[in-house]
Structure formats: C-alpha cells, structure tokens
C-alpha positions as CSV (number, residue, x, y, z in Angstrom):
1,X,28.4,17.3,6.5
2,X,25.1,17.5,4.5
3,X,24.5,13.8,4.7
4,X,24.8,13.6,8.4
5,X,22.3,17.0,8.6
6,X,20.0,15.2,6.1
7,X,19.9,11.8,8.4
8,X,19.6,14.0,11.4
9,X,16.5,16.2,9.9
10,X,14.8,12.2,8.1
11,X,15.2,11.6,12.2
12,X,13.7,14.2,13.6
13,X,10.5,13.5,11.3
14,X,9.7,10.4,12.6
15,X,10.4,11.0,16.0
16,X,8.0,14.1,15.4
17,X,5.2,11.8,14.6
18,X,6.3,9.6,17.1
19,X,5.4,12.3,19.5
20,X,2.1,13.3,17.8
21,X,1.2,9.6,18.6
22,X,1.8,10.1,21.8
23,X,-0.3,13.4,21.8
24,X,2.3,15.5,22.4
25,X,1.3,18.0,20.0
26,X,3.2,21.3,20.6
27,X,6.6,18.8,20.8
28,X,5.9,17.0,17.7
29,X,5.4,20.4,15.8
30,X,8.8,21.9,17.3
31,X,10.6,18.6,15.7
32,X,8.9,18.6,12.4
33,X,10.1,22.6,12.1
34,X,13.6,21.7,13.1
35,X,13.6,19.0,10.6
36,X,11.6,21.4,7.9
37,X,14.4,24.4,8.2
38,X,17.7,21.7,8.2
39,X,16.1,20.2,4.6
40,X,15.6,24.2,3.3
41,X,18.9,25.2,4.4
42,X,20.7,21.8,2.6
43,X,18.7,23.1,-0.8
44,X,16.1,22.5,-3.2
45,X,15.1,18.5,-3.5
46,X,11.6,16.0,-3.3
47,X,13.3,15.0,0.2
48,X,12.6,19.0,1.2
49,X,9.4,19.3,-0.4
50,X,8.4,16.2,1.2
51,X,8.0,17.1,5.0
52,X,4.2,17.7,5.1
53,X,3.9,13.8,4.3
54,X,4.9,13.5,8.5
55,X,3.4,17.7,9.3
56,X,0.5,16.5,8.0
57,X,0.6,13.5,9.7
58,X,1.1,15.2,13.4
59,X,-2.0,18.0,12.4
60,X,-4.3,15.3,11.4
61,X,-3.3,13.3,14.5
62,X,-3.8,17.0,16.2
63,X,-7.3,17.4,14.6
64,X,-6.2,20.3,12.7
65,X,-7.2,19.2,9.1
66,X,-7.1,23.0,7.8
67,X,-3.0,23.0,9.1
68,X,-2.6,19.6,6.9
69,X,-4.3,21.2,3.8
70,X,-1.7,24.0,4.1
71,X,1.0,22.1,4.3
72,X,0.4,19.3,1.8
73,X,-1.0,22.1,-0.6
74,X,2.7,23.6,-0.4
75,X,4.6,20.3,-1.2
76,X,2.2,19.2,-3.8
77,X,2.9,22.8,-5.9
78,X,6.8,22.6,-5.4
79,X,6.5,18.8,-6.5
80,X,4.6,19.4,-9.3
81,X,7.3,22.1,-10.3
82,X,10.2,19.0,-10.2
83,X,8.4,16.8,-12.0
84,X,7.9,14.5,-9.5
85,X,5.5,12.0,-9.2
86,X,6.2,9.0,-6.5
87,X,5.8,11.6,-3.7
88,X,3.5,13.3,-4.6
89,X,1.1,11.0,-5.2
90,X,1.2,10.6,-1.5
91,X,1.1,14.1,-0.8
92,X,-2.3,14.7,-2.8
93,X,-3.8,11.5,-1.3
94,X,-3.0,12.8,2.1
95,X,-4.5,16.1,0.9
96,X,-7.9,14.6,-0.6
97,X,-8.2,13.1,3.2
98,X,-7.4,16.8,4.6
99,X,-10.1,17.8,2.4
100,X,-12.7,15.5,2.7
101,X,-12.9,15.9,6.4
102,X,-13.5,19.3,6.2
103,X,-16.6,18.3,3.8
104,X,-15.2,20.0,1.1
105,X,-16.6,16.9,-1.5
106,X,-15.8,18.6,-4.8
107,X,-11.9,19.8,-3.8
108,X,-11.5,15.9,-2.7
109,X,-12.8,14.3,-5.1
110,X,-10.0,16.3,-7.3
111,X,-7.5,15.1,-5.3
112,X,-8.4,11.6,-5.6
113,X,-8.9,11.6,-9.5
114,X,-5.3,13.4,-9.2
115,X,-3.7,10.8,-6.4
116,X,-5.5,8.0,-8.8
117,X,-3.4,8.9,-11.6
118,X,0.2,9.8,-10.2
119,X,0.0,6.8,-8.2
120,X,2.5,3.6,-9.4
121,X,0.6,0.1,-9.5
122,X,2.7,-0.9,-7.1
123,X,3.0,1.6,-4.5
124,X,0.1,-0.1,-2.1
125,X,0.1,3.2,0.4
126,X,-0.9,5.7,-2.1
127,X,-3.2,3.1,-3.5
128,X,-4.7,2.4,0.1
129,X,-5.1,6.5,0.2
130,X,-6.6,7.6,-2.8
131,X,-9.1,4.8,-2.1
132,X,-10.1,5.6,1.4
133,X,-10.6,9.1,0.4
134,X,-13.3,8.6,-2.0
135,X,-14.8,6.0,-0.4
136,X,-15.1,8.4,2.6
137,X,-16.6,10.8,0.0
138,X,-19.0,8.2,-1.8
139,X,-20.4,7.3,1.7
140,X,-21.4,10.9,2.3
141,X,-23.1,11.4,-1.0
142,X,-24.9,8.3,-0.1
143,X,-23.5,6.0,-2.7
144,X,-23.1,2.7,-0.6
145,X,-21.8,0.4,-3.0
146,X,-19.4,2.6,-4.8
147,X,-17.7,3.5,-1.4
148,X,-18.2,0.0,0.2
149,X,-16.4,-1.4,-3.0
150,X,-13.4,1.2,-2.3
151,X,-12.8,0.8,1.1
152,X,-12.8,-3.4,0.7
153,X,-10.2,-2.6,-2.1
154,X,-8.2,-0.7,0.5
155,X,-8.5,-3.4,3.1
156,X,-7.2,-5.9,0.7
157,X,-4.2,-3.5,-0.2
158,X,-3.5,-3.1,3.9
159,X,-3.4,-6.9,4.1
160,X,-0.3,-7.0,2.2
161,X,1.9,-4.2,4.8
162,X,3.4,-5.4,7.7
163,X,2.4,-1.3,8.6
164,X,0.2,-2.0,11.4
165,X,-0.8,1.9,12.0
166,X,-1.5,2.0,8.2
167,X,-3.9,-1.0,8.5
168,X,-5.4,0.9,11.4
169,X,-6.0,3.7,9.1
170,X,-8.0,1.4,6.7
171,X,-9.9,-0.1,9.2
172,X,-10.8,2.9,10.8
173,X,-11.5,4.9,7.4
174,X,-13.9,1.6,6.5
175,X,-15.5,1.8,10.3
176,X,-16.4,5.4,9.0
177,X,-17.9,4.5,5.7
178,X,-20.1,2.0,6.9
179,X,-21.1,4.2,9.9
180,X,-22.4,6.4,7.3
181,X,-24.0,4.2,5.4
182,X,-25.8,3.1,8.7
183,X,-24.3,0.1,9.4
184,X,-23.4,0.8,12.7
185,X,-22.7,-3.1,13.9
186,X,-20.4,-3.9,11.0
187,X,-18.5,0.2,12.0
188,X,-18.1,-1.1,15.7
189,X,-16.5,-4.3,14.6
190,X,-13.5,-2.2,12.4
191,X,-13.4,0.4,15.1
192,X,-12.1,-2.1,17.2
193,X,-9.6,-3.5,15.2
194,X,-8.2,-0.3,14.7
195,X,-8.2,0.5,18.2
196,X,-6.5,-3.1,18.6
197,X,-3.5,-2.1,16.1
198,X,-2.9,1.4,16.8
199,X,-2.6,0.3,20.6
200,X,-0.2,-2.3,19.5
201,X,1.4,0.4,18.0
202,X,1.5,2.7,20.9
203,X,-0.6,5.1,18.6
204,X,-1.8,7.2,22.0
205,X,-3.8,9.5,20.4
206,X,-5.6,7.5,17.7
207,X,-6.3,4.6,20.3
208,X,-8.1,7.2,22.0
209,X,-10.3,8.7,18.8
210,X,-11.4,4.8,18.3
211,X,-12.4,4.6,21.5
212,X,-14.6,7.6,21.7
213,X,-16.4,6.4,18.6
214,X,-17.2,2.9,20.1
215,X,-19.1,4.9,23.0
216,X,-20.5,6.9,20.5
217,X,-18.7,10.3,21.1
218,X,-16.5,10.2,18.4
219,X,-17.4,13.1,15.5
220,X,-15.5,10.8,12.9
221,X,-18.5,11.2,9.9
C-alpha cells in the first residue's frame, strides 16, 4: 500500500541521519536514496520534494557542503513550482547555511532575505535558520553587532524546543560568530554546550567537530 511505503521511506530518513550522527556516512547515504526513490516512485508531492531537508542534513554532518547545495537547490525549485511555502522555507534556510560555509556571502545572503520571507511567525526552526545564517555571514563581513544581535535572537528561539541537537546547532553557530568576532572566551563557553547537547544526543559526529574546535583544530570560521 502507498501509506505503508510512504511510512517506510519517512523511516528510513531519520534512521539515515541517525546514522550520519553516528558518522556512518556511506550507510546514512544508502538509506536517504532508498527513502528518496520509494517517495518518486509513490508520485509528485512536498513530502517527495522534501528529502534534502535530512540529505542535506547527513552531507553537512559529512562535511560535504557543495553535496547539500545540490540537493536543497533541487527541492527548493520543485517547491517553488507547488506553491509551497512551509517547507521550503526550511529548505532555503538550510541552503543559505550550505552556502555561507562555502563563503559564498552574496548567494547566502539571498537565501536568508528569501528563508526571511517564506518563513511563518510561528515556525521557530526556520526562524532559528534564517537567523544563524546571516549572523554567520554578518560576522565575516565584520559587522559584530548586527550578527551578535542575530545569533542572541536564535538562542532565544532554541530556548523554546525541547530539540536538543537543534539548540546544539545555535550554540555552536553563535560559538562561530563570536569566534570571528574575536571573542574567543565567550566561543569556548557555547562550544561546550554544544558539545554537552549533541553528546546527550548521541550526535557522534558533531560531538566530535565541537571538540576539535575547543583544542583549536576545528576549521569552523
């Protein structure tokens, strides 16, 4: 039945990131493809068009931010083409962050003024994203109290999701921006609590980012 193949491809998604957590990347990418052809072969739909909210997810996780562009790039398009707006704000929030970390300032900043507008009041992730995303892009122009503003707005947002990986995210995202702004105390003090939630997440593979960035390894800016 096509419910039961819908349920059976929404599962294989999050066990795909699941395994991207665990930095199993190759497995993750072998699930999120299963999961990818069963949605195309049920038909056109948002849930379909959709799939690079977790691909991207596993490729950023990977350190692949190009793969993530691709993907979200895709989705946003065929989204665009529905009419569809609650998932794709998402989508192109996810993008700007894809973009900005391959320095490409002007293509992000798109994004966000895009993400900014499809996004509900009330939908606190793609508020959280959009928000990061610019911040991260403000603290590389050097404007410090445009991004620091941001990135306390995102923090605030996190506070009300019980998502502990997502409230990693912010924290970590914030560590960044005030890393670049050369606050490197008040970065080592967020890097750790993002360490501390996506261990208590069993997020593998970011624990491990955060912890190369408190020795001072990490290429996070």
């Amino acid at each position: 039945m096509a419910g039961d193949r819908k349920a059976e491809a929404m599962i294989l998604g999050v066990i795909a990131v699941s395994e991207a957590m665990q930095a199993r990347f190759d497995r993750a990418r072998e699930l999120h493809a299963r999961a990818k052809a069963i949605l195309g072969e049920l038909g056109r739909s948002v849930v379909a068009a959709s799939t690079s909210i977790e691909g991207s997810r596993i490729e950023m996780l990977a350190g692949d931010h190009a793969a993530a562009e691709a993907l979200l790039d895709v989705d946003s398009r065929e989204l665009d083409g529905m009419g569809e707006r609650y998932f794709r704000s998402t989508v192109v929030g996810l993008l700007a962050h894809a973009l900005e970390a391959q320095g490409r300032l002007d293509e992000a900043d798109a994004a966000v003024d895009l993400a900014a507008a499809l996004t509900d009041e009330d939908d606190v992730e793609s508020q959280m994203l959009w928000r990061t995303a610019r911040a991260k892009v403000r603290a590389r122009q050097d404007r410090g109290d445009d991004a620091l503003a941001l990135a306390a707005e995102a923090l605030a947002l996190a506070a009300e999701t019980d998502d502990i990986d997502v409230q990693g995210d912010v924290h970590a995202d914030y560590a960044t921006v005030l890393r670049r702004l050369g606050r490197a105390d008040e970065a080592t003090d967020h890097f750790e609590r993002a360490r501390e939630l996506y261990t208590r997440k069993g997020n593998v593979a970011l624990s491990q980012v955060m912890a190369a960035a408190l020795d001072g390894a990490g290429q996070l800016a």
